[in-house]
N, CA, C and O atoms as CSV, one atom per row, in Angstrom:
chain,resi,resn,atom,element,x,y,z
A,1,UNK,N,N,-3.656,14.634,-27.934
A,1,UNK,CA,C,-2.864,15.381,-28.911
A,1,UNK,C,C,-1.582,15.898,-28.257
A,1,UNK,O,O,-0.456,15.784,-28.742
A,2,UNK,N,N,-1.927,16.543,-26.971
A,2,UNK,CA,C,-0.723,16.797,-26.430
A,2,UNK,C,C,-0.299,15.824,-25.490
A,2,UNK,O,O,-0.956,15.719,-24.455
A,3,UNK,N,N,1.007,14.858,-25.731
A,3,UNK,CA,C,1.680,13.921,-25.042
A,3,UNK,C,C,1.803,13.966,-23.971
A,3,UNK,O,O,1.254,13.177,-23.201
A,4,UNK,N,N,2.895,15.320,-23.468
A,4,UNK,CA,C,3.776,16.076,-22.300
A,4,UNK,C,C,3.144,16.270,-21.734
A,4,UNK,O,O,3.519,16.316,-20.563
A,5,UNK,N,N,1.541,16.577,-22.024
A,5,UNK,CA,C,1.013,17.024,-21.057
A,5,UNK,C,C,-0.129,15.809,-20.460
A,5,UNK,O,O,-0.707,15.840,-19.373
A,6,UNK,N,N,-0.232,14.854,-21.432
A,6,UNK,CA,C,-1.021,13.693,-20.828
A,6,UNK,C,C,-0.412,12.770,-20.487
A,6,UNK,O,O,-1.015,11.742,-20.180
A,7,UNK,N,N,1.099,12.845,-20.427
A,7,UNK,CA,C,1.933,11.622,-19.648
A,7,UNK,C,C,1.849,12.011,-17.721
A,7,UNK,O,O,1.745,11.053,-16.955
A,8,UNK,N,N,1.876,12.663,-17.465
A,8,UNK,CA,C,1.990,13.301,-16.247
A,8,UNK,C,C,0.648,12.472,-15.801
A,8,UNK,O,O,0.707,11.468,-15.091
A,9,UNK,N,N,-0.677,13.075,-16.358
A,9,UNK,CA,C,-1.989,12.757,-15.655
A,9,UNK,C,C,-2.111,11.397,-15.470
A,9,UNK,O,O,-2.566,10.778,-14.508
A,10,UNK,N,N,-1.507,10.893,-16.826
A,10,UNK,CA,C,-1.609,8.996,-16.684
A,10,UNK,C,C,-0.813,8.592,-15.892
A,10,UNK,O,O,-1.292,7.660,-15.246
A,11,UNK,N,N,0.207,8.842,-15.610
A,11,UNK,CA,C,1.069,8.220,-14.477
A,11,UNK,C,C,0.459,8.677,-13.128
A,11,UNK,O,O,0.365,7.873,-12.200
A,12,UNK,N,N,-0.021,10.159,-12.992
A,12,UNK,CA,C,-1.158,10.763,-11.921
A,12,UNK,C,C,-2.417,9.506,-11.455
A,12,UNK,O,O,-2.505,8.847,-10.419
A,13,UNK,N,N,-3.413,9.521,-12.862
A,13,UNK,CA,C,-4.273,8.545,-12.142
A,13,UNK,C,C,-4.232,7.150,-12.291
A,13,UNK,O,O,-5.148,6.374,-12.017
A,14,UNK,N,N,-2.289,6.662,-13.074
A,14,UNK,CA,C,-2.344,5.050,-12.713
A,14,UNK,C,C,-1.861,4.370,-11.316
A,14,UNK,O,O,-1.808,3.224,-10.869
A,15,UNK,N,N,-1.504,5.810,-10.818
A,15,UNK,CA,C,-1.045,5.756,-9.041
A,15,UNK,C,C,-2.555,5.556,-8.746
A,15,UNK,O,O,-3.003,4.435,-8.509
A,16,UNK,N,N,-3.124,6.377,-8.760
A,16,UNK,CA,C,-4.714,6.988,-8.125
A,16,UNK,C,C,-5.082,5.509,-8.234
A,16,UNK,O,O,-4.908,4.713,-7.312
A,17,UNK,N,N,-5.653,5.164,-9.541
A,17,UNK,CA,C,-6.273,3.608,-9.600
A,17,UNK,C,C,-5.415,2.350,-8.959
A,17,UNK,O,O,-5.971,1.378,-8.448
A,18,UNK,N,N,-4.163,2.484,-9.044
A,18,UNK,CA,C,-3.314,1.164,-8.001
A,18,UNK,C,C,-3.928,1.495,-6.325
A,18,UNK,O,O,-4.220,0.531,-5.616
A,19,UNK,N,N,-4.037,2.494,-5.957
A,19,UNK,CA,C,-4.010,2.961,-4.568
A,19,UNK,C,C,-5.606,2.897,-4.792
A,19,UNK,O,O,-6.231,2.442,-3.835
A,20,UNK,N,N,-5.983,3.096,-5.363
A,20,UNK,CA,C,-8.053,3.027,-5.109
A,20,UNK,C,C,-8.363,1.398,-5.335
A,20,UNK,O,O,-9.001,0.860,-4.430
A,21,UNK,N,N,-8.059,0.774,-6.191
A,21,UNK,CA,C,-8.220,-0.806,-6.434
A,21,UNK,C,C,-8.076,-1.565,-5.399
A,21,UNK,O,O,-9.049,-2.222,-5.029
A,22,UNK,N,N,-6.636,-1.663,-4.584
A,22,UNK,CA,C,-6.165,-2.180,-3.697
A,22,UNK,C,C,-4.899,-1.523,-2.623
A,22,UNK,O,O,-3.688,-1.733,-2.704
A,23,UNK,N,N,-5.306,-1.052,-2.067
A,23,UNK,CA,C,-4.335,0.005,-0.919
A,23,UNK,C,C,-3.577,-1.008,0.036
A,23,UNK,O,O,-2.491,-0.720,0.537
A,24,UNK,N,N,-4.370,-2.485,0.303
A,24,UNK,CA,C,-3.812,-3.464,1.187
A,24,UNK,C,C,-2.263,-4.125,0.341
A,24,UNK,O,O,-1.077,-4.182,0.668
A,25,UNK,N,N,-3.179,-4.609,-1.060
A,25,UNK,CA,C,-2.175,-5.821,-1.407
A,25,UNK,C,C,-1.908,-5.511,-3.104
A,25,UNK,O,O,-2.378,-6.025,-4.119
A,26,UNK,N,N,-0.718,-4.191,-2.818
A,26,UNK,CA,C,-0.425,-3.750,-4.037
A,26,UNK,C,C,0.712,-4.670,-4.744
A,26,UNK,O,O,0.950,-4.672,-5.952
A,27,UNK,N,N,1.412,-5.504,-3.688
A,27,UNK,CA,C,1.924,-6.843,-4.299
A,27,UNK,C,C,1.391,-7.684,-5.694
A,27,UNK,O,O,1.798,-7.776,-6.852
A,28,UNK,N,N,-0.093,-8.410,-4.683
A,28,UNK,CA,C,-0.804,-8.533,-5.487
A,28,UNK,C,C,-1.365,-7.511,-7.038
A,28,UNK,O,O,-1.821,-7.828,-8.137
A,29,UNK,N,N,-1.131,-6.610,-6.576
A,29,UNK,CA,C,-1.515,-5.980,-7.929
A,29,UNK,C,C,-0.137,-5.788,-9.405
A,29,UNK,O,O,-0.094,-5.777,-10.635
A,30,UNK,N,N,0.631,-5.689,-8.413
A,30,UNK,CA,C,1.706,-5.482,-9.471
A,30,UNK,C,C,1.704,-6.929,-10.322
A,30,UNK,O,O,1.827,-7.145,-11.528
A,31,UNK,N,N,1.513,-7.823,-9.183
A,31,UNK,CA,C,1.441,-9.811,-10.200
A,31,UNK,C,C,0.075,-9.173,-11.110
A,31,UNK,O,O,-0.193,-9.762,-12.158
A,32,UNK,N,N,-0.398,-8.509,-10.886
A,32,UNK,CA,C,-1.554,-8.991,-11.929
A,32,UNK,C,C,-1.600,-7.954,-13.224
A,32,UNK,O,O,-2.255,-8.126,-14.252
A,33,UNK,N,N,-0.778,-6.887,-12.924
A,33,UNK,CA,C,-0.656,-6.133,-13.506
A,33,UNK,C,C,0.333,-6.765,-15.245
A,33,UNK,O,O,0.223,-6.833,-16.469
A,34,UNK,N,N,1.186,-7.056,-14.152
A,34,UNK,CA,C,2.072,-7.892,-15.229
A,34,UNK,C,C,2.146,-9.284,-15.433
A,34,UNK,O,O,3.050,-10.098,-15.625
A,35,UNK,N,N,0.805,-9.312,-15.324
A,35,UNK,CA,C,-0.087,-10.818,-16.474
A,35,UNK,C,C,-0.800,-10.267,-17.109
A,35,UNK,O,O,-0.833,-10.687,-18.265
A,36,UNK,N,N,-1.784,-9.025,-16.777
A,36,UNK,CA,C,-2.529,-8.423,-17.801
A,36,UNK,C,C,-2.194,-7.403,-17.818
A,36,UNK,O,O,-2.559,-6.516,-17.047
A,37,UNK,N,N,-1.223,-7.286,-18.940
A,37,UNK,CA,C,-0.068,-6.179,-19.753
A,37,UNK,C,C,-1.388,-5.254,-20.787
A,37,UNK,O,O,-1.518,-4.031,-20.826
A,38,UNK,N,N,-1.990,-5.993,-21.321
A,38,UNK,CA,C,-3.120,-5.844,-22.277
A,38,UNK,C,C,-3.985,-4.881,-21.771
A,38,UNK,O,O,-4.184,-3.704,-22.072
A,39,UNK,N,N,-4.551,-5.780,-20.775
A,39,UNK,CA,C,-6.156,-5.372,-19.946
A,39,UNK,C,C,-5.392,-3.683,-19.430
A,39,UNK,O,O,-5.820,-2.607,-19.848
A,40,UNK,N,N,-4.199,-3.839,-18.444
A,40,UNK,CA,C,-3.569,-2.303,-18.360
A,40,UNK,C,C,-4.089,-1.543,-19.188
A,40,UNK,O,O,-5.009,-0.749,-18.991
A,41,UNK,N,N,-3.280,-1.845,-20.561
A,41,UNK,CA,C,-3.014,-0.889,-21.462
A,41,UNK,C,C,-4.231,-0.314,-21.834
A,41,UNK,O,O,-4.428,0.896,-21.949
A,42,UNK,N,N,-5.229,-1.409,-22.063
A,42,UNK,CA,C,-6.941,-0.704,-22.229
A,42,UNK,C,C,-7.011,0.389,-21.593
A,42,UNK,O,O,-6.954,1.562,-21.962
A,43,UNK,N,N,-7.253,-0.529,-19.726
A,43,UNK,CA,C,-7.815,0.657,-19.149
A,43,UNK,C,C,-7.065,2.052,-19.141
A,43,UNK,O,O,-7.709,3.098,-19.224
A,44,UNK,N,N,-5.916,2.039,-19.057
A,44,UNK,CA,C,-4.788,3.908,-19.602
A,44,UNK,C,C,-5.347,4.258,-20.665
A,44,UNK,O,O,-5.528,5.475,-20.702
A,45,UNK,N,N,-5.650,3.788,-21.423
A,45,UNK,CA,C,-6.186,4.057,-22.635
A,45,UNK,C,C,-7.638,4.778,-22.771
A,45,UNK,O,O,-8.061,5.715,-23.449
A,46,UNK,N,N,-8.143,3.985,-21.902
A,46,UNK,CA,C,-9.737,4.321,-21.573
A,46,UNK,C,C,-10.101,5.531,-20.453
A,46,UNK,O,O,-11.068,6.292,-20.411
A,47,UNK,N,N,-8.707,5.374,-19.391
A,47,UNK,CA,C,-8.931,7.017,-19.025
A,47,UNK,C,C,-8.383,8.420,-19.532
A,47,UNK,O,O,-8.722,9.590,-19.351
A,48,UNK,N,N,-7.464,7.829,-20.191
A,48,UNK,CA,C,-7.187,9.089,-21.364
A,48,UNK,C,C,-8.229,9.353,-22.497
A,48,UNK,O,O,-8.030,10.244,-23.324
């Protein structure tokens, strides 16, 4: 309900989850990130 205040946390734990997933080969993650634009959006979705 409140935006302002849940944009912060999502950008908070979509660092947290890039850096917990893969800390070596965040390269790799960004390619995969932006092939699955979708699957992302779920999971932000799913921790909000």
């Amino acid at each position: 309900m409140k935006l302002k205040k849940g944009r912060p946390v999502l950008s908070k734990n979509r660092v947290i989850m890039g850096v917990y997933i893969n800390p070596v080969n965040l390269k790799n993650l960004k390619s995969e990130v932006k092939k699955n634009k979708v699957t992302t959006s779920a999971m932000l979705r799913g921790l909000s």
